[in-house]
C-alpha positions in Angstrom: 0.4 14.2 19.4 -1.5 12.7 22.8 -4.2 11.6 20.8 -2.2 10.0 17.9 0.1 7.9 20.3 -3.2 7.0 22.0 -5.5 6.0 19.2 -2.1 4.1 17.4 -1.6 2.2 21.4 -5.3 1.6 21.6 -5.3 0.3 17.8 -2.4 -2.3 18.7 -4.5 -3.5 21.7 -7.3 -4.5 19.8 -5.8 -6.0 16.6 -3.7 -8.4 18.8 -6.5 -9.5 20.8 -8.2 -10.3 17.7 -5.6 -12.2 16.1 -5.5 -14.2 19.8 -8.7 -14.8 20.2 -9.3 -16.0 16.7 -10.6 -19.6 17.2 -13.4 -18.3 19.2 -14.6 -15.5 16.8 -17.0 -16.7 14.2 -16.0 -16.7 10.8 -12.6 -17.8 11.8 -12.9 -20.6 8.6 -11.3 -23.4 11.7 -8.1 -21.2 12.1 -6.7 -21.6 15.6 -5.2 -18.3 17.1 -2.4 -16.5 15.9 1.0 -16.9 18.3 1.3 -14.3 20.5 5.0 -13.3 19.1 3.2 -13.3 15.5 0.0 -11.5 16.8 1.8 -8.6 18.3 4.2 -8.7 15.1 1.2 -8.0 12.7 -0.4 -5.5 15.1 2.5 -3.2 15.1 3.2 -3.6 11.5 -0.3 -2.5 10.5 -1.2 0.1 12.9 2.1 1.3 11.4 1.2 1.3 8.2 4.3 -1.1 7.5 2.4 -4.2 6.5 5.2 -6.3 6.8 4.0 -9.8 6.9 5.7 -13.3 8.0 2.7 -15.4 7.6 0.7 -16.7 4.8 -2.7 -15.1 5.2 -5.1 -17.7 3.1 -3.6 -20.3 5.8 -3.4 -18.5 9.0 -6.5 -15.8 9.1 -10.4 -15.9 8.9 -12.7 -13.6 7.3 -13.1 -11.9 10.9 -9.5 -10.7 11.4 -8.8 -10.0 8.1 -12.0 -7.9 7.4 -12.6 -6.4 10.6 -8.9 -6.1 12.4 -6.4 -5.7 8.7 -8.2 -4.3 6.4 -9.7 -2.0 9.7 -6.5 -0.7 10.1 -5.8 -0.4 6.4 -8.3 2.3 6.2 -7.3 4.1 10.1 -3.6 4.3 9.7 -3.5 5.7 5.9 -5.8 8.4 7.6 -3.6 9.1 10.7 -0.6 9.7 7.9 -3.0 12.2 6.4 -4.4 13.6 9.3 -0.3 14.3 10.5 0.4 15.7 6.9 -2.1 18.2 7.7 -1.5 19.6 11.0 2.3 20.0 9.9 0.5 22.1 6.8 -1.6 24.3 9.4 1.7 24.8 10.7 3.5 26.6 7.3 -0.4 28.2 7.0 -1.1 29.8 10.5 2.1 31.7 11.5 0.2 33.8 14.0 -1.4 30.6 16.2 -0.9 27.4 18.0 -3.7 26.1 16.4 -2.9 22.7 14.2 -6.5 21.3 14.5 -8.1 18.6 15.9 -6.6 15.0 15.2 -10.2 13.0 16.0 -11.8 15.2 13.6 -9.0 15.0 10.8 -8.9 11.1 11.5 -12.8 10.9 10.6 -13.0 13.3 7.9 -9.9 11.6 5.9 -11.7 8.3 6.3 -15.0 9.1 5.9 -14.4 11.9 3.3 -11.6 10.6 1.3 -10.5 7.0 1.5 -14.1 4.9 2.1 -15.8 6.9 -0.7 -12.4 5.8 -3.2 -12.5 2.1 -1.9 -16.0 1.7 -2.9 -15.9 2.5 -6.1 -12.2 1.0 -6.3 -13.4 -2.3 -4.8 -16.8 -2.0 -7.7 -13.7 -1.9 -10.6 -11.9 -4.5 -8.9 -15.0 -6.9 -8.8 -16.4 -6.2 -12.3 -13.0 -7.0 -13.5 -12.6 -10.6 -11.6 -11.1 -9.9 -8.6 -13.6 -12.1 -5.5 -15.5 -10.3 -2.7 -17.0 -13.1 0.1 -17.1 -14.9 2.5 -17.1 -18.3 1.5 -14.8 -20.8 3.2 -12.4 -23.4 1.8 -12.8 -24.9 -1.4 -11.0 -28.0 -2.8 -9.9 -27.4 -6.3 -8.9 -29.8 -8.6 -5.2 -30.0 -10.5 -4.7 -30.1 -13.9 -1.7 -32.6 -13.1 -3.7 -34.8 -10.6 -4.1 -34.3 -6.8 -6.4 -31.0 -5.6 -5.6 -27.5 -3.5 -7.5 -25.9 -1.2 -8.4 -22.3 -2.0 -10.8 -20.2 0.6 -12.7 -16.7 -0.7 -12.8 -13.5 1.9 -13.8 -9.7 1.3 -10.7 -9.8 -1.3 -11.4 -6.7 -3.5 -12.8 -4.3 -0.6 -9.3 -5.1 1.4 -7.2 -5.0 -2.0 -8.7 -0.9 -2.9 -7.6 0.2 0.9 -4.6 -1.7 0.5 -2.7 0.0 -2.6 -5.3 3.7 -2.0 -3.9 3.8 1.9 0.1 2.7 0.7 -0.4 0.0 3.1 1.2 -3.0 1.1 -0.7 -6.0 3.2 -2.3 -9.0 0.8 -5.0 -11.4 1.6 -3.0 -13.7 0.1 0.3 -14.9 0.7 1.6 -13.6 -3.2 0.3 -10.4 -2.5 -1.0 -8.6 -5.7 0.6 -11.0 -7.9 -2.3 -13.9 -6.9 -5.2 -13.5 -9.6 -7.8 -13.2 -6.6 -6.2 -9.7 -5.8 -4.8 -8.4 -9.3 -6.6 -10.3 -12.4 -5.5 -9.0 -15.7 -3.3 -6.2 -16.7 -6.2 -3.5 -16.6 -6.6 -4.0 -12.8 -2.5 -3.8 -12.7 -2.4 -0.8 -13.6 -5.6 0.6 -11.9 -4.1 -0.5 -8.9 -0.8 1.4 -9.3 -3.1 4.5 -9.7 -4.5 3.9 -6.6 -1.4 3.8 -4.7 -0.2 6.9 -6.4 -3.4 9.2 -6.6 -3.5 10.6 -3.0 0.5 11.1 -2.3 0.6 13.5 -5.9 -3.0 15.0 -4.8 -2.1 16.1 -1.3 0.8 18.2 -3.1 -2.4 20.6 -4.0 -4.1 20.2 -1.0 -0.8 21.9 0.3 -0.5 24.8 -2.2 -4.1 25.1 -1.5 -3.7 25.6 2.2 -0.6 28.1 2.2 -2.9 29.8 -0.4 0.1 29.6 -3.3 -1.2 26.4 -5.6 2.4 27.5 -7.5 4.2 25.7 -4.3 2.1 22.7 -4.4 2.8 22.2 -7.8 6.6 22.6 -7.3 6.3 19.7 -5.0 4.6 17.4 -7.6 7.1 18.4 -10.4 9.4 17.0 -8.2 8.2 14.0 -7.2 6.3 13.1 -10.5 10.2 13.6 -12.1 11.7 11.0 -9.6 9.2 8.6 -10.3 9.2 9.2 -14.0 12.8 9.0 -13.8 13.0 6.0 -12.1 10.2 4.5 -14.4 12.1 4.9 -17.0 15.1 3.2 -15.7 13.6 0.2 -14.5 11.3 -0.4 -17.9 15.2 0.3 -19.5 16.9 -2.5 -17.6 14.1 -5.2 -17.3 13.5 -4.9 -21.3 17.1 -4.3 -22.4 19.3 -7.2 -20.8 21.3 -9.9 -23.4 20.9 -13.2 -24.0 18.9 -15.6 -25.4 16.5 -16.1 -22.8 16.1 -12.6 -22.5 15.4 -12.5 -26.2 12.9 -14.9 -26.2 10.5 -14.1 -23.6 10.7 -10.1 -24.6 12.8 -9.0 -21.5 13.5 -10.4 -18.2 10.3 -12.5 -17.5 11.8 -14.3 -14.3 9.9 -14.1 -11.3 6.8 -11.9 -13.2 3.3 -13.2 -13.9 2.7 -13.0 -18.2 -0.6 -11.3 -17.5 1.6 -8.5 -16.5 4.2 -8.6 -18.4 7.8 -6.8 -17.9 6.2 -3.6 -18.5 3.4 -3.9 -15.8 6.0 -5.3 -13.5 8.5 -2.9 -13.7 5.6 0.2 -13.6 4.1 -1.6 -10.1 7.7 -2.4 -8.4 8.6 1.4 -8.7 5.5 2.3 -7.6 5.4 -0.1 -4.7 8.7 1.4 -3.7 8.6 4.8 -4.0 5.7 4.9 -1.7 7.1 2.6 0.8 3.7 0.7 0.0 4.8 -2.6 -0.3 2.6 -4.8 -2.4 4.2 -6.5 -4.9 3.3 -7.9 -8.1 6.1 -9.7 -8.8 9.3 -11.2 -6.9 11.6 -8.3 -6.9 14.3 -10.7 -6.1 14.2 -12.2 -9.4 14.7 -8.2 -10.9 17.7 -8.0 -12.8 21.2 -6.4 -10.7 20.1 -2.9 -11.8 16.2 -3.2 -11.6 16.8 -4.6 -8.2 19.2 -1.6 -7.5 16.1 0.7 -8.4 13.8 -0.7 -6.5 16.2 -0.8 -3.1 17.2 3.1 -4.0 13.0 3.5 -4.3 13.1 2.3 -0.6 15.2 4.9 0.4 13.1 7.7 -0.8 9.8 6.0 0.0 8.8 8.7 2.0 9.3 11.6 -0.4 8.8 10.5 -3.7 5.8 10.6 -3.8 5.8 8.5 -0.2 3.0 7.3 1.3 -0.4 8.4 2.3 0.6 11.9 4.1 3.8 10.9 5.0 4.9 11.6 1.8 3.8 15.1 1.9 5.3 15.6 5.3 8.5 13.6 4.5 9.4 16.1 1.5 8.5 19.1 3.4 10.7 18.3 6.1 13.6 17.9 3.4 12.8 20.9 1.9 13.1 22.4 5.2 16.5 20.7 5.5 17.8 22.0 2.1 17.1 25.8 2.5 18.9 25.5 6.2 21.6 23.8 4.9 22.0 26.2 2.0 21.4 29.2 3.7 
C-alpha cells in the first residue's frame, strides 16, 4: 500500500511539473505552460487512470508532455491497477501467509511483460492502417471551402494502443478516437475496442489460474462477457430501431457518429468505453438516443466490474462477489 500511495504521489509531482514547465522543454511545438489549476487537474486525472480532460490537447500540449508525461502515465497507472488486482488474488491464493508480493516488481513486470509488448504491435496495426506516428509540428491545411487549419502530428498511434489497452480513455486530440488521426476506418474501430477489452476478460484466467480452479475464473468471464453482451445488444437495438424519417434514411440514428463507423461501430465502442470506465469515445454520446444514452450512463455504473478496467475490474467484481455471499449467507 506504502509503495502504491508513494509511486501514485511521486507520479503526480512529476507530470505537473512537466505540464508547468512546458515552454522551456524542447519539443514543446511554441506551447506556453499549462495553468497551474489545469496542470494539477490533468496530473491527478491520469496518474488515476481517469483521463478526464478539459483541454484541447492538439492546442494546448507538445510532443514532450504528451509522449513523455501522458502517454508515461498511460502505460504506469494501467499497471498499478494490475499490479493491485494481483496482490488482492495472492490474497484468496495464500491463506496460510501475509505475503501479497512485491508492488515494484508487479509494477515492472505488468509493464514490461504485458502492456509495452501489446502496444507495439498495437501501435504497428494502428500505423499500417493510417493512423500518424511523429513528431512533426504544425501544418497549415488548406479548406475545401476557402480559408486553411492548422493541424500538428505527435507519437499519435503509440499513445492511442496504451490508451484503449491500459482503459485509460485520454486522446491526443481533442475528439478523442472519433478524429481520423487516432481511429481511421472501421477496421481500426473495432481493433481498438478489442484492445480495451482483452486484458479486463484475460485477467479473469489469470485468477482461476492463481486459486488453482480455472472453473472460477471462467465463472467470472461468463459473467461479465453476458453483461456486456447484454448490453451490446441493447444499445445496437435502440440506435438501429428508432422511427422517423430521418432515422430511416440514414439506417439508424447517425447524429453525432462519424459514417466510417457507422451506428453499429458506435454503439459496439460506447459500450465498450463504458463498461470499462475507459473513456474514449468515438462518437458524442450526448447525441445517443434517450435509451442508448440510458445504457451508456448504466455502463458507468458498473465500469468497474463489467469487465472494468485494467485490474480494477478484476478486483472490483471480486469484492462484489464477496459482498453477495455475505449478504446471502
Amino acid at each position: 500500500m506504502r509503495g502504491v500511495l508513494a509511486f501514485s504521489a511521486v507520479s503526480v509531482l512529476f507530470l505537473y511539473l512537466m505540464q508547468r514547465l512546458q515552454g522551456s522543454l524542447p519539443g514543446s511545438l511554441g506551447f506556453v505552460s499549462i495553468p497551474a489549476d489545469q496542470a494539477f487537474n490533468t496530473a491527478a486525472s491520469f496518474v488515476s487512470n481517469t483521463n478526464w480532460q478539459s483541454y484541447s490537447g492538439e492546442q494546448s500540449m507538445g510532443h514532450v508532455v504528451q509522449t513523455g508525461g501522458l502517454a508515461v502515465q498511460n502505460f504506469v497507472s494501467a499497471s498499478v491497477g494490475i499490479a493491485v488486482a494481483v496482490a488482492l488474488v495472492r490474497g484468496f491464493a495464500r491463506s496460510r501467509t501475509g505475503e501479497l508480493g512485491n508492488f515494484w516488481s508487479d509494477l515492472v513486470r505488468g509493464t514490461v511483460r504485458i502492456l509495452l509488448p501489446i502496444s507495439v504491435i498495437g501501435a504497428i496495426v494502428l500505423v499500417a492502417c493510417g493512423a500518424i506516428q511523429n513528431f512533426s509540428g504544425i501544418h497549415e491545411v488548406g479548406q475545401f471551402m476557402g480559408g486553411s487549419q492548422q493541424w500538428n502530428g505527435g507519437a499519435v498511434a503509440s499513445q492511442e494502443a496504451i490508451k484503449e489497452l491500459g482503459t485509460n480513455g485520454g486522446g491526443y486530440f481533442n475528439a478523442n478516437s472519433a478524429h481520423p488521426f487516432e481511429n481511421p476506418n472501421g477496421f481500426t474501430n473495432l481493433f481498438e475496442v478489442f484492445l480495451i477489452l482483452v486484458i479486463p476478460f484475460a485477467l479473469t484466467r489469470t485468477f482461476g489460474r492463481m486459486v488453482g480452479s480455472v472453473k472460477q475464473g471462467y465463472a467470472i468471464l461468463a459473467t461479465m462477457v453476458t453483461i456486456w453482451v447484454g448490453f451490446t445488444a441493447l444499445m445496437m437495438w435502440t440506435e438501429f430501431h428508432h422511427g422517423g424519417p430521418a432515422f430511416d434514411i440514414a439506417g439508424g440514428a447517425m447524429e453525432g457518429k462519424e459514417t466510417r463507423f457507422g451506428v453499429g461501430g458506435s454503439s459496439i465502442f460506447a459500450v465498450a468505453t463504458t463498461l470499462t470506465s475507459t473513456g474514449a469515445v468515438d462518437a458524442f454520446h450526448s447525441s445517443l438516443t434517450g435509451f442508448g444514452g440510458g445504457i451508456t450512463m448504466l455502463g458507468m455504473q458498473l465500469g468497474e466490474i463489467a469487465p472494468g478496467g485494467t485490474g480494477s475490474g478484476l478486483y472490483g467484481m471480486l469484492i462484489m462477489a464477496i459482498i453477495a455471499v455475505f449478504i446471502a449467507g
